[in-house]
C-alpha positions as CSV (number, residue, x, y, z in Angstrom):
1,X,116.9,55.0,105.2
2,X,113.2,56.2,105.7
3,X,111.4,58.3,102.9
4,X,111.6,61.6,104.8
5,X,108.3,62.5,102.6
6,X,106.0,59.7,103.6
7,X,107.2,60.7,107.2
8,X,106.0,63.9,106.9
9,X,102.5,62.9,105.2
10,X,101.9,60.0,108.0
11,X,102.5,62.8,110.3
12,X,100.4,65.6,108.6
13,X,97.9,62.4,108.0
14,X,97.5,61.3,112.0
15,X,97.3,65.8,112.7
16,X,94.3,65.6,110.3
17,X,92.6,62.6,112.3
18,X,92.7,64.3,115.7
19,X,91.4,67.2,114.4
20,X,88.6,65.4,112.9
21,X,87.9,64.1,115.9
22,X,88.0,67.1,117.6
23,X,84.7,68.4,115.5
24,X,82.1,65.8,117.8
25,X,83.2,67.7,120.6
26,X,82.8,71.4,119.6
27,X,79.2,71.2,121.0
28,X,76.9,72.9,123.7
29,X,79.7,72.9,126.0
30,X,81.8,74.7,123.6
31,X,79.3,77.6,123.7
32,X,79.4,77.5,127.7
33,X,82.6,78.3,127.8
34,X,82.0,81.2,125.1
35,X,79.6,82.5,126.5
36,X,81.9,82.4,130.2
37,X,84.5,84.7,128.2
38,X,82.3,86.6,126.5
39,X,80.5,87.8,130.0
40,X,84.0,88.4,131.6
41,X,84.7,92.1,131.7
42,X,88.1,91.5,132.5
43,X,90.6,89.6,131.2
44,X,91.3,86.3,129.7
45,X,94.7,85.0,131.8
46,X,96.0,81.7,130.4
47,X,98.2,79.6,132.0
48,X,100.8,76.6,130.4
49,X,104.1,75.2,131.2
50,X,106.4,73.4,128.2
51,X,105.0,73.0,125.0
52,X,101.2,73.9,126.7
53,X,102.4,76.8,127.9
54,X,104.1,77.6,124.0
55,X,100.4,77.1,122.8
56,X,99.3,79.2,125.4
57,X,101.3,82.3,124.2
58,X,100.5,81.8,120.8
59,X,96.4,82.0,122.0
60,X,96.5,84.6,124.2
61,X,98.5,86.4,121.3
62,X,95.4,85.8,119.3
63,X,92.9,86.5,121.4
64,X,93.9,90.2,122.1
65,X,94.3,90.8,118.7
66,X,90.7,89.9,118.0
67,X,89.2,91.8,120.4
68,X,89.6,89.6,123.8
69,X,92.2,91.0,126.1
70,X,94.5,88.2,127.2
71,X,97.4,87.8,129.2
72,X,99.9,84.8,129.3
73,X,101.1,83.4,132.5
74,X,104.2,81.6,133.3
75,X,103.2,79.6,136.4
76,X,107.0,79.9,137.6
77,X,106.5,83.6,137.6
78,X,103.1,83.3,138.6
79,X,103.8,81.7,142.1
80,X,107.0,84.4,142.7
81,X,104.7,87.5,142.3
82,X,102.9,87.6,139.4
83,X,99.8,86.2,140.3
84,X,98.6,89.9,141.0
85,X,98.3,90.4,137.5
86,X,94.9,88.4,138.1
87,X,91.7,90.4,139.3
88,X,88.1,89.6,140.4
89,X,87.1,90.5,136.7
90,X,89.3,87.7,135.0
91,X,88.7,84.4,133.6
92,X,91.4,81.5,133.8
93,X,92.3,79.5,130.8
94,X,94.3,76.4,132.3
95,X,96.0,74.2,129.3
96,X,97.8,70.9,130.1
97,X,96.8,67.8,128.4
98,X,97.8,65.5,131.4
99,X,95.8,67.9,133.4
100,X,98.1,66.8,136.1
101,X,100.9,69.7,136.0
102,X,102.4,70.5,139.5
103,X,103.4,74.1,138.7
104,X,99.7,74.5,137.9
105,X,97.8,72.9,140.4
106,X,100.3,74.7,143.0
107,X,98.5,77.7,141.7
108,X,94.8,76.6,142.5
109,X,94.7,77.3,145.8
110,X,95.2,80.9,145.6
111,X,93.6,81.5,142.4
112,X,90.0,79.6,143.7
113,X,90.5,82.3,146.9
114,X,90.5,84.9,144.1
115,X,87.3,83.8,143.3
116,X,88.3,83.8,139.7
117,X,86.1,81.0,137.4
118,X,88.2,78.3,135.4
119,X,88.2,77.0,132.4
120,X,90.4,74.2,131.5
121,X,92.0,72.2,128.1
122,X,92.7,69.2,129.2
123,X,93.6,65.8,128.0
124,X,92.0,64.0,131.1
125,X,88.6,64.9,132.2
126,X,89.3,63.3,135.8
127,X,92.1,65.2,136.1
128,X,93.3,67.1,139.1
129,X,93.0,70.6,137.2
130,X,89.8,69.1,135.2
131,X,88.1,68.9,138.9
132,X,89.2,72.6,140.2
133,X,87.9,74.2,136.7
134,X,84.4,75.3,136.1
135,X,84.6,74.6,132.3
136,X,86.2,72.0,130.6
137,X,87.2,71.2,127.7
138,X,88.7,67.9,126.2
139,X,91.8,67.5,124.2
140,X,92.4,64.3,124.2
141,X,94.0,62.6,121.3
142,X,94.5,59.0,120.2
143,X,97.8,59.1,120.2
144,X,100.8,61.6,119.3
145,X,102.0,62.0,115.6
146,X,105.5,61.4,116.9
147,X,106.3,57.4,116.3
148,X,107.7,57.3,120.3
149,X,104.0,58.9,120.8
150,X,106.0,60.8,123.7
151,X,106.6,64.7,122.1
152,X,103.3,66.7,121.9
153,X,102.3,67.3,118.6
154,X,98.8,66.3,117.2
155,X,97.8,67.4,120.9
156,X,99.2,70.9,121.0
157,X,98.0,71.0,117.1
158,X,94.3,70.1,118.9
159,X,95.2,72.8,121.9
160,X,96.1,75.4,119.1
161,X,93.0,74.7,117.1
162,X,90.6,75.2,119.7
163,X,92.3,78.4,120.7
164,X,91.7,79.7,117.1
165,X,88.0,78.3,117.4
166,X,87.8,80.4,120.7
167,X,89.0,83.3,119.2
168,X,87.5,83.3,115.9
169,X,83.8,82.5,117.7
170,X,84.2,85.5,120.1
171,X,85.6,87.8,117.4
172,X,82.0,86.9,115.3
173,X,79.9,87.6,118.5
174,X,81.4,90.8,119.3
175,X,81.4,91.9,115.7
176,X,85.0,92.8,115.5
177,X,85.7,94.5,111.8
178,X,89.0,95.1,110.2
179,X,89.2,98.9,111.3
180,X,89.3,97.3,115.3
181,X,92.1,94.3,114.1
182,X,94.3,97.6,112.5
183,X,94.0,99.5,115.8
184,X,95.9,96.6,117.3
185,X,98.2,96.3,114.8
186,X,99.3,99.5,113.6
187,X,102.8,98.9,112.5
188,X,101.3,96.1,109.8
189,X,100.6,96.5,106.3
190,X,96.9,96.0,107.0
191,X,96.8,98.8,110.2
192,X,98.5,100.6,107.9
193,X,96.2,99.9,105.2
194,X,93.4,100.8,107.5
195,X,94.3,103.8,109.5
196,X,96.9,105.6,107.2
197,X,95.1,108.5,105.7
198,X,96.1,110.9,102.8
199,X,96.6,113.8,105.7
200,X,99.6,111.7,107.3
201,X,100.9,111.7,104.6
202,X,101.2,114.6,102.8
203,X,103.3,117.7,102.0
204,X,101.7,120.5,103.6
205,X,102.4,124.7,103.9
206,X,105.7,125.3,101.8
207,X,106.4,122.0,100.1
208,X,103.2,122.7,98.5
209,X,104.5,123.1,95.0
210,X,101.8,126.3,93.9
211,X,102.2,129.4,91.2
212,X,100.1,131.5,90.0
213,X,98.2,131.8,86.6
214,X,100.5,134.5,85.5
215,X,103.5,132.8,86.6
216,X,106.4,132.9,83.8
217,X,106.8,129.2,83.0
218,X,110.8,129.6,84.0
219,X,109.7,130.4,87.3
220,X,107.3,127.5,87.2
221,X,110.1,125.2,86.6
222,X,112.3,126.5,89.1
223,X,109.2,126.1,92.1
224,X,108.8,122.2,90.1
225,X,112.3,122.2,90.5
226,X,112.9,123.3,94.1
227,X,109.9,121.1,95.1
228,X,110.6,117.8,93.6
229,X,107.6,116.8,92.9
230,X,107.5,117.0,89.3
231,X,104.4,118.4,89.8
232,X,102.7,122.3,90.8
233,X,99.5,123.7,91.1
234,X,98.0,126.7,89.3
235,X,95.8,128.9,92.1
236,X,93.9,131.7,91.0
237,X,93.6,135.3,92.8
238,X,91.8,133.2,95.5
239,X,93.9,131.1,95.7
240,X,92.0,128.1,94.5
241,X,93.6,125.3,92.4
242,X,92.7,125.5,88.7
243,X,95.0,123.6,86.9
244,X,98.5,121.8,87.3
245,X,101.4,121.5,85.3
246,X,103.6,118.1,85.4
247,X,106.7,117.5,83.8
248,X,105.0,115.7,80.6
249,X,103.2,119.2,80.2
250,X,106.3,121.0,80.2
251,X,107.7,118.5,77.6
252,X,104.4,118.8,75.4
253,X,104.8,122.8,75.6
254,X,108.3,122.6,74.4
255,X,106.9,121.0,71.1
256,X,104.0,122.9,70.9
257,X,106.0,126.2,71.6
258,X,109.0,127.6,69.9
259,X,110.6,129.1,73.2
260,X,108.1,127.8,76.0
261,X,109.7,130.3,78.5
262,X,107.8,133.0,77.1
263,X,104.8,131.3,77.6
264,X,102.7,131.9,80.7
265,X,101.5,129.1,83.1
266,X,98.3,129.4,81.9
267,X,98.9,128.1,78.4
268,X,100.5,124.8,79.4
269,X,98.4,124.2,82.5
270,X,95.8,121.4,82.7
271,X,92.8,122.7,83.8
272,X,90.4,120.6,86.4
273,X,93.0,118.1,88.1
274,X,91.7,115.3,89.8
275,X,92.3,116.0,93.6
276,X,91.1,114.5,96.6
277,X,90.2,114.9,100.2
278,X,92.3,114.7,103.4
279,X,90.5,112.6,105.6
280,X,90.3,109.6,103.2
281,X,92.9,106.3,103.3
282,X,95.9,106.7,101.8
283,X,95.4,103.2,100.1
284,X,92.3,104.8,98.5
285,X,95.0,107.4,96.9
286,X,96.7,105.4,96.0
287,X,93.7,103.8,93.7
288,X,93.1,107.0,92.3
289,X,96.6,107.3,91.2
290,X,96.2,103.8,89.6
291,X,93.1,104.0,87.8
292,X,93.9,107.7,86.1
293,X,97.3,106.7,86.0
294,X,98.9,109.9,87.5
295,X,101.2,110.4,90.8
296,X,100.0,113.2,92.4
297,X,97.5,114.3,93.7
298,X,96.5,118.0,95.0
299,X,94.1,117.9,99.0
300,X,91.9,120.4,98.6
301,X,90.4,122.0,102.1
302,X,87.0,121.1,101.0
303,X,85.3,121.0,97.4
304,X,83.6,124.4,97.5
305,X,86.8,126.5,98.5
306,X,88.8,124.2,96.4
307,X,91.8,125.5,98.3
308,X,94.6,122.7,98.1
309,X,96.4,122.3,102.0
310,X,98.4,119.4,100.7
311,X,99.8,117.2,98.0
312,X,100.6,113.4,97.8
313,X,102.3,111.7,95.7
314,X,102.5,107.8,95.1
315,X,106.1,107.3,96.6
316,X,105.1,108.7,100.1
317,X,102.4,106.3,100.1
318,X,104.4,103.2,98.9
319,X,107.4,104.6,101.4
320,X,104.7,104.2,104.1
321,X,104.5,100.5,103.6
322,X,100.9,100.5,101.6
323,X,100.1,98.8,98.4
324,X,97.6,97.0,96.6
């Protein structure tokens, strides 16, 4: 029986040679076809059947979330209806490494009367579909990684690769940051990371755990209570936020004190809390939290009022999905 091992690293081993080979070829012609996208204001429609078409997906998946809207199309459903996805604005992406697919090349009729400019991956630059495309691109390989050299694999590896090398150049030319790549992915840990801020998340109007300085410390404990928080903020007569009282400063006045519920607020308090703004990323909080090692912290309205409008605390911001 065969070493399943030295299977696998011939196969990784003959993946690795095509894409070498690939490298000669990401030349002048390359940037053409770049540049083609890059000066379509609509969008980029791809078109695969079988394992092409799999690939296809999987770059068209890619491409929108970098910044290049894209569109898969099943040539099946394409030639039933759903060729009027496709507008004047639109570039074609054509994959097949034969180059000689019939449901594709039934297509190119009606897609040249569009008017709509082709680019092509292709295995075979005399192709049928290699002669009806604009652009062209070559992904030829030697040969397969599978031993029959009959199931696509180092060639859809090649066909994935340039797709990321599409992406990846166009992303870099149109400056794409990580604040665009959240806005497409908002239910990630990195759109959360990137769009979350401290105002979505925190307790606002009544959960605000607040007393005043001349609060009774039972009463305290009852808002701490009722707020679970184990946390509330000291306002003064205007209301701004002078101190807070956690539950270790509760246990620290019952030492210090010999009945800490005669005690007013104001003796247990610590003065000054750190707090922090609204509008900033609740992963930034979150640092705060971590580098003065607390779990709350009071929003103030802004610096001068020192008015707290909110509180956050750590486990709303890890229930939200965010961490380091």
């Amino acid at each position: 029986m065969k070493n399943s091992i030295n299977i696998a690293k011939k196969v990784v081993n003959n993946e690795i040679s095509a894409l070498k080979k690939l490298l000669p070829r990401l030349d002048n012609n390359f940037e053409k076809i770049v540049q083609a996208i890059l000066n379509c204001s609509g969008k980029v429609i791809i078109i695969g059947v079988g394992k092409s078409g799999h690939v296809g997906r999987k770059i068209s998946s890619t491409l929108s979330s970098t910044g290049t809207p894209s569109y898969f199309l099943h040539p099946s459903e394409a030639i039933h209806g759903d060729l009027g996805v496709i507008t004047p604005t639109d570039i074609i992406l054509l994959i097949s490494n034969s180059g000689q697919s019939n449901e594709i090349i039934n297509l190119l009729p009606t897609i040249k009367k569009l008017g709509v400019k082709i680019i092509s991956l292709v295995g075979n630059k005399n192709s049928t579909i290699a002669k009806q495309s604009e652009y062209i691109f070559d992904i030829s390989v030697e040969k397969e990684a599978c031993p029959l050299d009959l199931a696509p694999t180092s060639s859809t590896t090649v066909t994935l690769v340039v797709g990321d090398a599409l992406a990846i150049s166009l992303l870099e030319h149109k400056k794409f940051k990580k604040e665009d790549f959240a806005l497409r992915h908002p239910g990630g840990i990195l759109g959360k990371k990137l769009l979350l801020t401290v105002n979505d998340l925190m307790h606002k109007n009544d959960s605000i755990p607040l007393v005043t300085i001349d609060t009774s410390t039972k009463d305290l404990v009852i808002e701490m209570t009722n707020k679970k928080l184990g946390v509330v903020g000291v306002i003064d007569s205007e209301k701004k936020l002078i101190g807070i009282v956690t539950d270790g400063d509760l246990r620290r006045g019952i030492e210090r004190y010999s009945n800490i519920f005669k005690e007013k607020t104001e003796k247990i308090m610590t003065k000054d809390p750190i707090t922090i703004k609204g509008n900033i990323l609740a992963v930034d909080a979150l640092n705060v939290m971590e580098k003065y090692n607390i779990t709350s912290l009071f929003v103030l309205e802004d610096e001068r009022s020192k008015i707290p409008v909110g509180i956050i605390h750590i486990h709303d911001i890890l229930k939200a999905g965010i961490d380091q």
